[in-house]
C-alpha positions, 0 to 999 in steps of 0.5 A, spaced: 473 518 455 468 513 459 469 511 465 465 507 471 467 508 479 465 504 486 467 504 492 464 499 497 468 501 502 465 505 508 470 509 511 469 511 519 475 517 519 476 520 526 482 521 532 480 515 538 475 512 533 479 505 535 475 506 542 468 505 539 470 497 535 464 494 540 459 499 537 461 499 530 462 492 530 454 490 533 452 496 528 455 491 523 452 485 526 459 482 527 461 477 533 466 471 534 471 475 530 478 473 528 483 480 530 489 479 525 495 484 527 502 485 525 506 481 530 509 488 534 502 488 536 502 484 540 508 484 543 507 492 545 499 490 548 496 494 542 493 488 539 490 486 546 487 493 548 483 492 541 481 486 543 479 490 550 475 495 545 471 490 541 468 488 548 468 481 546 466 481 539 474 479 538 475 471 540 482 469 538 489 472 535 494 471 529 499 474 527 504 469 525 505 474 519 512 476 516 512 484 513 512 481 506 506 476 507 506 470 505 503 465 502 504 460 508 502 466 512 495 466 508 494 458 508 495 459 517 490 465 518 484 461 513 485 455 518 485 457 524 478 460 521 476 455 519 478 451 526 475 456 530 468 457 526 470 465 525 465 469 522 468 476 521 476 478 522 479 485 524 486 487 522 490 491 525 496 494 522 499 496 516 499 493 509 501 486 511 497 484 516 490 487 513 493 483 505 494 476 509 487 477 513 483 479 505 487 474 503 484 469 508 477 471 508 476 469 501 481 462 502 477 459 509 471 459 505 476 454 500 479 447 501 485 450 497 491 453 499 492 461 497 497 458 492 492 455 487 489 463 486 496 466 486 498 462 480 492 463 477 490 457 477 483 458 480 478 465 481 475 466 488 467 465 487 463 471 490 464 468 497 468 470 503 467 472 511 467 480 513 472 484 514 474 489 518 480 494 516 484 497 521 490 501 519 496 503 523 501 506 518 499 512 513 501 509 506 498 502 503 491 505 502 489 497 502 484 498 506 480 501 501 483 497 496 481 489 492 488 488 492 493 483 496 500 483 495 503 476 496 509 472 496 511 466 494 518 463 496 517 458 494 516 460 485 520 466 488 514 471 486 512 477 489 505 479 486 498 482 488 493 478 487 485 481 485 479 479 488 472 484 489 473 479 496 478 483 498 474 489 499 474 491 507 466 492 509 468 497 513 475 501 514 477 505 521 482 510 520 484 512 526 492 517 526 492 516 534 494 508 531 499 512 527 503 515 533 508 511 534 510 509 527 518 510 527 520 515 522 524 510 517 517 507 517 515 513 517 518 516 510 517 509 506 509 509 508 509 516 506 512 515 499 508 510 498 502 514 499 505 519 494 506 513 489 500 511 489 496 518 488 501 519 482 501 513 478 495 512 479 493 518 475 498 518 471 495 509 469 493 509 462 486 507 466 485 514 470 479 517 470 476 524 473 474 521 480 480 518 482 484 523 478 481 529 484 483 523 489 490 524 486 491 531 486 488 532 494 493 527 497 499 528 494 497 535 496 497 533 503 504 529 502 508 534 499 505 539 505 505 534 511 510 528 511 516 532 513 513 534 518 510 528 520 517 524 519 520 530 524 516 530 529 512 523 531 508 527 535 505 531 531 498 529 530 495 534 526 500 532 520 499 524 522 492 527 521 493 529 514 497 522 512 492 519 514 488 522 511 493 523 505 493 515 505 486 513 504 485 519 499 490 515 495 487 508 495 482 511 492 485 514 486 489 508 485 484 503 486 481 503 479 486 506 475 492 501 478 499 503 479 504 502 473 511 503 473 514 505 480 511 500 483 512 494 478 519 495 480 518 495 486 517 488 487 524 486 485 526 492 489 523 488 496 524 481 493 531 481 491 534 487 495 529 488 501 528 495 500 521 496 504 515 496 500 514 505 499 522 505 499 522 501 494 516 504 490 520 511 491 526 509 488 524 510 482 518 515 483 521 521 481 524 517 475 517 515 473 515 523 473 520 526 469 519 520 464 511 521 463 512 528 464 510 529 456 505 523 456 498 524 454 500 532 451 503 534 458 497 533 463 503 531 468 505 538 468 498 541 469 498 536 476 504 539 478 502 547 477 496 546 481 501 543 487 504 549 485 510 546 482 513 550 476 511 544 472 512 535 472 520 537 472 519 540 478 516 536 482 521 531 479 525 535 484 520 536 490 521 528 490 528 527 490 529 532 495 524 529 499 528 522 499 534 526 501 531 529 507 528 523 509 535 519 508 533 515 503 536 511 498 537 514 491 543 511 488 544 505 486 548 505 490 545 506 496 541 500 494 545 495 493 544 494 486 551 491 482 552 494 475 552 487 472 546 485 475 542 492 471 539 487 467 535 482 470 533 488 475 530 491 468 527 484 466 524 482 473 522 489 473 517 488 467 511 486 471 504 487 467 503 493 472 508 497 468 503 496 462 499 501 466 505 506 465 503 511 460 510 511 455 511 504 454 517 502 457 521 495 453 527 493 457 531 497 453 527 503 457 527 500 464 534 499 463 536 506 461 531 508 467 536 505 473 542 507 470 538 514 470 539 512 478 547 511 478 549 518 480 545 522 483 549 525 489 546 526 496 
């Protein structure tokens, strides 16, 4: 095996460390920054009382930013921080915010739209502003990762967008943020967490590092989003959902997900499942077909999170979703039989190339046909 890792990241973990942005900001030389925040907060004043926090550092606000970005949304932030001569940016929220802002970063310093990139029309040149990381939901790990998941209405695409740009300076991950977070979003960031950790050690790219990421924050899933989607107010399980998150944006960052989450993007876009519930539609599917992938290594992932084996975890999932009340029937999703197929054809998104069995259109047919019957 050979294998490389890196992570530019610094992370700044702790409970109120929100409170500090001004020290941390002047510890970076940061001023005349842009704070990007999911729309919500500014409406409940979370947005302006991290402005108050920054002391000044943070002149202006966008959030004109849809929970799916788009590339509109992109174009407007890299423009307004052109208009403003903003030298660093802060995003505040969950994966929406902080994908429009790595976004923005790398195309304010372009006279193109993200349009051009997205396509892959062009490649961003190593040049960007600063980027502040903020999470409010455990579950996206996108303040630890170089991707961006974008859509484009307009060609009907959902899909990330990868630059080393991407990379945050600097993430502050802070459980008190994730306090008010609703239980639905609650559920489905949560086991977005989990499918990270495990497709990113089941991808055909894993590695040793990100493998014992993996194995800590799924760990941590299995014991503590219950508790946290029961109880809002439990900071010790926010904690450790926080906590979970980011150990899984590390361990799928190199290795990158494979075939949950390239379902997931037809599953959002056509159906308007959210994001992690999406990925979790088919999680427990995906485990139990790499169950015996690459002599069974699944298996002993499994044994050391104390299940009986990859098939039993399979079931750990699935209770999980029933628990949460969340969709596991196609049924639930709305999914017509007559349209299976051009699900599985918009499911063969390059990410299920990282999944460890090959899976043709036949495979990922029979997949969610797997998902018709199970009963709650």
């Amino acid at each position: 095996m050979e294998w490389t890792y890196s992570q530019p990241v610094k992370l700044i973990f702790g409970t109120g460390k929100v409170e500090s942005l001004d020290k941390i900001f002047a510890g970076f030389g940061l001023k005349n920054g842009l704070l990007v925040s999911d729309p919500v907060f500014v409406k409940n004043g979370l947005a302006s009382k991290v402005s108050d926090y920054s002391r000044g550092a943070l002149i202006e606000v966008f959030s004109d930013i849809t929970p799916n970005p788009t590339v509109t949304n992109v174009d407007d932030c890299a423009r307004l921080i052109r208009e403003k001569n903003i030298e660093f940016v802060a995003a505040l929220g969950g994966g929406s915010s902080l994908d429009c802002a790595k976004a923005a970063c790398s195309v304010c310093r372009t006279p193109y739209s993200v349009v051009e990139f997205h396509s892959g029309k062009r490649k961003f040149e190593k040049d960007f502003i600063p980027l502040i990381a903020i999470p409010t939901t455990s579950g996206t790990g996108s303040e630890v990762t170089p991707v961006a998941v974008l859509s484009d209405p307009e060609r009907g695409v959902k899909a990330p967008l990868v630059s080393d740009n991407f990379f945050p300076m600097c993430a502050i991950i802070d459980a008190a943020l994730t306090l008010t977070v609703p239980s639905a979003i609650t559920a489905s960031t949560g086991m977005d967490v989990l499918s990270h950790a495990l497709e990113g050690f089941w991808s055909k790219n894993h590695q040793p590092i990100c493998d014992a990421m993996a194995l800590h924050s799924a760990r941590l899933v299995f014991e503590y989003l219950l508790p946290a989607y029961l109880d809002a107010g439990n900071l010790e399980a926010r904690e450790k959902m926080s906590e979970a998150s980011v150990m899984a944006g590390l361990a799928f960052g190199l290795p990158k997900t494979a075939g949950s989450h390239a379902c997931s993007f037809p599953l959002t876009s056509v159906y308007h499942i959210p994001h992690g519930e999406a990925c979790a539609f088919t999680l427990d599917a995906f485990t139990r077909i790499n169950a015996e992938a690459e002599n069974g290594r699944l298996h002993g992932f499994a044994r050391m999170l104390g299940f009986t084996d990859a098939y039993g975890m399979a079931d750990s999932i699935l209770e999980m979703k029933r628990a949460m009340n969340m969709k596991i029937t196609l049924a639930d999703a709305g999914i017509p039989e007559e349209k299976l197929e051009e699900l599985a054809r918009l499911s063969q998104h390059p990410n299920m190339l990282n999944n460890p069995v090959a899976m043709d259109l036949e495979s990922i047919l029979k997949m969610y046909r797997s998902l018709k019957e199970k009963s709650r």
